[in-house]
Every structure is written in structure tokens, then in C-alpha cells.
N, C-alpha and C positions, 0 to 999 in steps of 0.2 A: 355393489361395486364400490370400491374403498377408492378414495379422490388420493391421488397423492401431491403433497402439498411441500416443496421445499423450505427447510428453513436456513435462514442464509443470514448471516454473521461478518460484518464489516468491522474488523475493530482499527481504527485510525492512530496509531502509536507514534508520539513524536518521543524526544530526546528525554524530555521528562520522565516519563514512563518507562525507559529500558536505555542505558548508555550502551547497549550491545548495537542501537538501528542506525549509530554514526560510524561514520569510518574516517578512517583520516584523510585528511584534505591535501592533493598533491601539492607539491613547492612549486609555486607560480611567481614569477620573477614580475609579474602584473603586479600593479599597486591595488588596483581592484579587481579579485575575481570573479568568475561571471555569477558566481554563487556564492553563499556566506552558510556556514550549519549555524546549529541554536546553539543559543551561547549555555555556556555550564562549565563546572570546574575544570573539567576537562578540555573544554573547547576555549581556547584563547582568541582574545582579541586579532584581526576584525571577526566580530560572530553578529545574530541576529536574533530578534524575537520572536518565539514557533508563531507560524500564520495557525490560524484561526477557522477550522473548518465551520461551511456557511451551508455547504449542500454536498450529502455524499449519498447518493442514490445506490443501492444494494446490486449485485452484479446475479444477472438468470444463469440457470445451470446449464448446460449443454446436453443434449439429449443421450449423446453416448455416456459422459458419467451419471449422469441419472439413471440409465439402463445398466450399468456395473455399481451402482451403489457408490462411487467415491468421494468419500467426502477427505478434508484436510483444509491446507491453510495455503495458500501463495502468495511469500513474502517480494515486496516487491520494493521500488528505490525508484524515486522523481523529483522533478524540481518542481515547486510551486514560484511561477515567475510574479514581477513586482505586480502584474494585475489580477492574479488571482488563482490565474488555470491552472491546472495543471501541463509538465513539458517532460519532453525525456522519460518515460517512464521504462523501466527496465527489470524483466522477472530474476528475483535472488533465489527462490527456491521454487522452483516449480512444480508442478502435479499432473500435467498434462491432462489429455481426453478436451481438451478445448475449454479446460476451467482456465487456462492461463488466460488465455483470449479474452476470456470473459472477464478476467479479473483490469487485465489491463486497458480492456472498451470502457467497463464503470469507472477507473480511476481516470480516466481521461477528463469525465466528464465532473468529476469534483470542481466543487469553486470553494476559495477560501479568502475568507479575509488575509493581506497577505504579512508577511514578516516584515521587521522594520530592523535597519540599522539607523544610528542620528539622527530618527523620525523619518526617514525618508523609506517608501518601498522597495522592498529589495527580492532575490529572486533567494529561495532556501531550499536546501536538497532536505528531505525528510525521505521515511521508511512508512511501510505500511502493510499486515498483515490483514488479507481478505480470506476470510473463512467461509468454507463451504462445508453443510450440513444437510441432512435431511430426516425428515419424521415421516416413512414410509411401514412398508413390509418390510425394508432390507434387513431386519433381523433373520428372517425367514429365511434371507438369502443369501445370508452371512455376508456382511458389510466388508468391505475392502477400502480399508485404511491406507493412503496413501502415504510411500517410503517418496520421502523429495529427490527427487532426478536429479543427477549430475551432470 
């Protein structure tokens, strides 16, 4: 009997890594918005320093995409507030079979050191691609690569 064992793939992407995971910040007539992105050539002042991931626990696979083989990525968009947690998480490309769900139970639970503007904590919207794989038989069973839902 062959154990099947998933392998799962958390890759945590802030602004450094990819200027495609920021988006532009609506025009808030606030002098402070509730959020600030990380600062970079592109992102003008007020911006902040990317938080600092402390703990990002790997997210379990759902029983129905393990039983169709799906594997893929669920990029997804939250704020990490001035204490740490994670808030607002919301799926940007999804995969369905209940890897979303799964994707955005483990990001809930991330903690990070948090972002700072003029040394003070602050709350930063970042992006984050969780990958889902597996090291099975699904070759056998011809793997189905997930097309991201609209």
C-alpha cells in the first residue's frame, strides 16, 4: 500500500519579490489611511517597511482535490494589522475544491513581525501565493492542473 503524502508549498511574496503583488492604493481624502503598501520606487510616500514573517504554518489539502489530483497556486491579498495578524484576507485567483478555504484558514493564522512607518507599527496590505502540490500516483491518473477561476 503506497502512503500518499502531500507536498505543499507556501511561498510568502511581498513587494520586493514581484511589483506585479501591489496595486494601487485608492485616493483617500484621509491624512491616514487604514493601511500603507511597502515602500519602493513605485510606491510613494506615506508607504511602509514589508512586516516580517515570524510563523506561516503550511495550509492541509481538502479531500476532494487530493481525490482529483489538483494541484496549483491561490494567490491571495490581506492586511497584516500593527499587531501582527493577519485581517481581510481575500482570494485573487482561486482554484476551488476547497483549497481556497484552505488557503485562507492558514493565512489567517500567520503572525508577523509587523511593518513600520516613522518607527511606529503600522497595518500593510501584502500579497501571497500558497501553493498546492502533491507526490502521489497522480501521474497514473493524469494530474489536473488547475485553469484559475473567474
Amino acid at each position: 500500500m503506497q502512503i500518499h503524502r502531500p507536498m505543499r508549498s507556501v511561498f510568502l511574496i511581498v513587494f520586493v519579490l514581484g511589483p506585479r503583488l501591489l496595486w494601487a492604493q485608492e485616493a483617500r481624502s484621509s491624512a491616514s489611511p487604514e493601511f500603507l503598501f511597502v515602500c519602493s520606487e513605485k510606491q510613494p510616500q506615506p508607504c511602509a517597511t514589508a512586516p516580517r514573517a515570524i510563523s506561516t504554518p503550511e495550509p492541509e489539502y481538502s479531500e476532494e482535490a487530493r481525490r482529483k489530483c489538483l494541484q496549483g497556486t491561490v494567490e491571495l491579498r490581506f492586511i497584516v494589522g500593527p499587531d501582527g495578524s493577519v485581517q481581510q484576507v481575500e482570494v485573487v485567483k482561486p482554484l476551488g475544491m476547497g483549497l481556497d478555504e484552505a488557503a485562507i484558514a492558514t493565512v489567517r493564522t500567520w503572525k508577523f513581525e509587523p511593518g513600520t512607518h516613522d518607527g511606529k507599527p503600522v497595518a500593510v496590505k501584502l500579497s501571497a501565493d500558497v501553493s498546492f502540490s502533491l507526490i502521489t500516483d497522480c501521474k497514473e491518473k493524469k494530474i489536473k492542473k488547475a485553469k484559475p477561476r473567474k
